[in-house]
C-alpha positions, 0 to 999 in steps of 0.5 A, a space after each residue: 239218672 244215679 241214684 242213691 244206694 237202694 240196698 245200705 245194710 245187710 240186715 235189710 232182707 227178709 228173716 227167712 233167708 237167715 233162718 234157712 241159711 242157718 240150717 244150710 251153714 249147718 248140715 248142706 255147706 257143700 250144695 252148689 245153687 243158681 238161681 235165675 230172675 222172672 217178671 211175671 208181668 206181661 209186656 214189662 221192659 227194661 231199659 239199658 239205663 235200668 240194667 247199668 243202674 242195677 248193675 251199679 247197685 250190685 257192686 255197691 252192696 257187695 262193698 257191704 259188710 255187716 256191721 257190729 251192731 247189726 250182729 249184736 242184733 242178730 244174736 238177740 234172736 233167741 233160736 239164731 246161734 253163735 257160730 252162725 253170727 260169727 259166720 256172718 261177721 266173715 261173710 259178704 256178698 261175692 259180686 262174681 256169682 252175679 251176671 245181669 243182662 239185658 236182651 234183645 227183647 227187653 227182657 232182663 236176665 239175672 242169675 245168681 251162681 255160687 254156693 247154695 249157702 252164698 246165692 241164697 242170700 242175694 235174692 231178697 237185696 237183688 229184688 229190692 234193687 230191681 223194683 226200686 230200680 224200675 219204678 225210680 226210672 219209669 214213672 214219676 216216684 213223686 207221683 207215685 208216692 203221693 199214691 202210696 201215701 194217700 192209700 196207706 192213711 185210707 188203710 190206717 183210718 179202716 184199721 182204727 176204725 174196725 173194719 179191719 180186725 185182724 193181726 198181720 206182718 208186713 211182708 213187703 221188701 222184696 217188692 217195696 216202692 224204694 227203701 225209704 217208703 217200706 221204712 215209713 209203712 212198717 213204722 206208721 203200721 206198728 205205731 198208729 194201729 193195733 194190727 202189724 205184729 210184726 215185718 219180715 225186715 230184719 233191719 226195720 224190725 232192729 230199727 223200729 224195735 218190733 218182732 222179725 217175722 219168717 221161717 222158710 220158703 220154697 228154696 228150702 224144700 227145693 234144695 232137697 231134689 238135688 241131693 241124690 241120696 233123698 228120694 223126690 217125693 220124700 223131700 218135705 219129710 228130709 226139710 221138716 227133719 233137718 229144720 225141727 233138728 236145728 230149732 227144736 220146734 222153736 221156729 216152727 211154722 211149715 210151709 206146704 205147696 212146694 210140692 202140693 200141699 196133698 204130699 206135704 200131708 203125708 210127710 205131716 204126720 204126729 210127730 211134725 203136727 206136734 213140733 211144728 206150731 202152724 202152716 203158712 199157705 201161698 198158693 191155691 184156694 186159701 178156703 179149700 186149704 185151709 179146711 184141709 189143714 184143720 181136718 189133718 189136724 182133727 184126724 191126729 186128734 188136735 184142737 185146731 184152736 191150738 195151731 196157726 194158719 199164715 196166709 201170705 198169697 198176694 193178699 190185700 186188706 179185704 181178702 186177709 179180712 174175709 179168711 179171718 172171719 171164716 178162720 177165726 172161730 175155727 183156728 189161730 190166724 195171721 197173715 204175711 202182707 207184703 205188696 199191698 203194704 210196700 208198693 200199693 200205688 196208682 201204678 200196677 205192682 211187678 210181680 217179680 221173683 228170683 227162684 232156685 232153680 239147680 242144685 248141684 247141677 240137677 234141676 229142681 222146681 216149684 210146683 205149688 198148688 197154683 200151676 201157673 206159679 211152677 217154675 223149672 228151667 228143665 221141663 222135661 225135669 218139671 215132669 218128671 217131678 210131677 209123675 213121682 209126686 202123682 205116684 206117691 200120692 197114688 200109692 199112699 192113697 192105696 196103702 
C-alpha cells in the first residue's frame, strides 16, 4: 500500500512548537537535541510495510518548505516576530537528523538528532505520520471512519442540546485518524457549536480562520537540565524567565508537572503569578491540582476568578464537563482536547509520544505528577533528578 502524503503544509503542527522554537531561535540556538519515539500501548506492532511507508513520508516532508502564505499567516500572530518568520522562510526539515528502524520485536524506534532549534520541530509531523500510518495499514480506515463519524455527530448534538457546556480547543494532531478526518472535526467543531474556541493546528486555524491555540510543553522546560550553568531544581524559574522576556506576558499560560507541580510553585511566585495569565495541567489529579493552583493564587492574594485552569490530560467530553462544573464558579476554565476529538473511533487510540531526551549530550527527563508518564533513557540520570527535586522541596519547606 502507498499512500497519499499525510504531512502537505508545514503549518500543520501544533502552535506550541513555534512558539517555543521562537524563544530557542532567540536566546539557546547553540543546544544540540535527540529525541526519541514511544508507544505507550502494550502488545503494539509495527510491520516493515509500516516502517518503509513512514520512512517515505519522511522524505516527502523534508521536500517541503513554507509557502508565502503561510509566512504572511504566521506574522498575523500578534506575539510571533519578524525575524523568526524570516528564519522560517530559510528553514526546512533536514532528513539526516531522522533514523527510523523496526526491531526485531516489532517494536518501532525513531529518534530524531540535530540542533535543538531543528529536532523540535519534527515531533508533531513525525507523530502524525506514525499514527496515520499505522491505522491506514491495520484496519479497515472506511470502518474506522464511519466510527469516527457516527461519534463526532453523537458529541455535536450533546453540545447543541446543553449537556455539554464548556469552552474547549482541539488539541488533536498529534494522534489524529489521518489529516483529512481532523480537518472535518475542527471545521464542524468551530461551525455547528458554540464550544470549540479554537485548535492547536496552525494550519487548520489559518484554513478555517479560528484562533491557534498553545504556548509550551515539557521540552521546554526540559531543555534547561542541559544546560550546565542552571541549577536542576531552578529550571521552571530559568524557562518562565526567558519566555516572560520574549513575550512580555502576552503568551502567557504555564505549564506546571515537568518537574512536579509542588516545585513549579516555589518558582511561581508574585511576579510570575502576575506575568502569566493561567496554568495548564497534564498530569496527576486534576481536582487536587487544580484546588492547589487557586490557594497559590489566594496566598498572593489574587482573585482566582482572574486566571485560568487548562485541563489537557487525555480528557473525553465528560471529564472536561465534570472539571468545569467544580471549577466554574471557583475560576476561569478551558480545556485542550485532542485524541477524543481526532481519533475517537471503534478502535483503541495509540498513545504515542516523541519526547526530548539529551541536550547537549547530558540526559534530561520528564517527571510529572503521574510517575508512570516519566520518561528518561538514563535512570540513573532520572534519579538523580528526582533526589535534587526532593531536596528543594525539603529545604524550601524548612525555610
Amino acid at each position: 500500500m502507498k499512500l497519499d502524503p499525510i504531512v502537505t503544509s508545514l503549518l500543520d503542527t501544533d502552535l506550541y512548537k513555534f512558539n517555543m522554537n521562537q524563544v530557542i531561535f532567540h536566546k539557546h540556538t547553540s543546544l544540540m537535541g535527540q529525541y526519541y519515539f514511544k508507544c505507550r500501548n502494550e502488545g503494539v506492532k509495527f510491520t516493515q510495510e509500516m516502517a518503509e511507508e513512514i520512512r517515505s513520508q519522511i522524505d516527502h516532508l523534508c521536500s517541503l518548505r513554507f509557502k508565502q502564505d503561510e509566512l504572511d499567516y504566521m506574522r498575523s500572530i500578534r506575539f510571533i516576530k519578524d525575524d523568526y518568520v524570516e528564519f522560517l522562510r530559510l528553514w526546512h526539515p533536514m532528513r539526516d537528523y531522522v533514523s527510523v528502524k523496526l526491531l526485531n520485536s516489532g517494536e518501532l524506534s525513531i529518534v530524531v538528532d540535530g540542533p535543538l532549534f531543528s529536532a523540535m520541530q519534527f515531533e508533531i509531523y513525525l507523530l502524525e505520520i506514525v499514527n496515520e500510518v499505522y491505522f491506514r495499514f491495520k484496519y479497515d480506515y472506511n470502518k474506522l471512519l464511519k466510527s469516527a463519524e457516527e461519534r463526532l455527530d453523537a458529541k455535536i448534538k450533546a453540545m447543541n442540546e446543553g449537556k455539554y457546556t464548556f469552552k474547549f480547543a482541539e488539541f488533536g494532531c498529534r494522534r489524529r485518524l489521518s489529516r483529512e478526518w481532523e480537518d472535518v472535526v475542527v471545521r464542524r467543531f468551530c461551525e455547528e457549536t458554540k464550544n470549540c474556541v479554537g485548535t492547536s493546528n496552525v494550519y487548520l486555524a489559518m484554513k478555517h480562520n479560528v484562533t491557534p491555540i498553545g504556548t509550551y510543553a515539557h521540552e521546554f522546560v526540559q531543555m534547561y537540565q542541559g544546560i550546565p550553568s542552571i541549577p536542576l531544581a531552578f529550571t521552571n524559574h530559568y524557562a518562565m524567565q526567558d519566555w516572560y522576556d520574549e513575550y512580555k506576558g502576552d503568551n502567557g499560560t504555564a505549564l506546571s508537572d515537568t518537574i512536579t507541580t509542588d516545585l513549579f510553585l516555589l518558582d511561581f511566585d508574585r511576579s510570575m503569578v502576575n506575568n502569566y495569565t493561567g496554568v495548564r495541567h497534564d498530569s496527576g489529579d486534576p481536582y487536587a491540582w487544580g484546588e492547589k493552583i487557586i490557594n497559590h493564587y489566594k496566598s498572593y492574594g489574587v482573585d482566582p476568578k482572574t486566571k485560568l485552569l487548562l485541563f489537557s490530560d487525555s480528557l473525553d467530553f465528560d471529564r472536561a464537563q465534570k472539571l468545569h462544573d467544580y471549577f466554574k464558579d471557583k475560576t476561569k476554565v478551558s480545556f485542550g482536547i485532542g485524541t477524543f476529538c481526532s481519533n475517537d473511533t471503534s478502535e483503541e487510540a495509540l498513545n504515542i509520544v516523541i519526547k526530548l531526551q539529551y541536550v547537549n549530550g547530558r540526559p534530561v527527563a520528564k517527571l510529572s505528577d503521574n510517575p508512570e508518564k516519566a520518561m528518561c533513557q538514563d535512570m540513573e540520570y532520572l534519579e538523580y533528578l528526582k533526589r535534587a527535586v526532593a531536596f528543594r522541596l525539603k529545604r524550601d519547606s524548612l525555610g
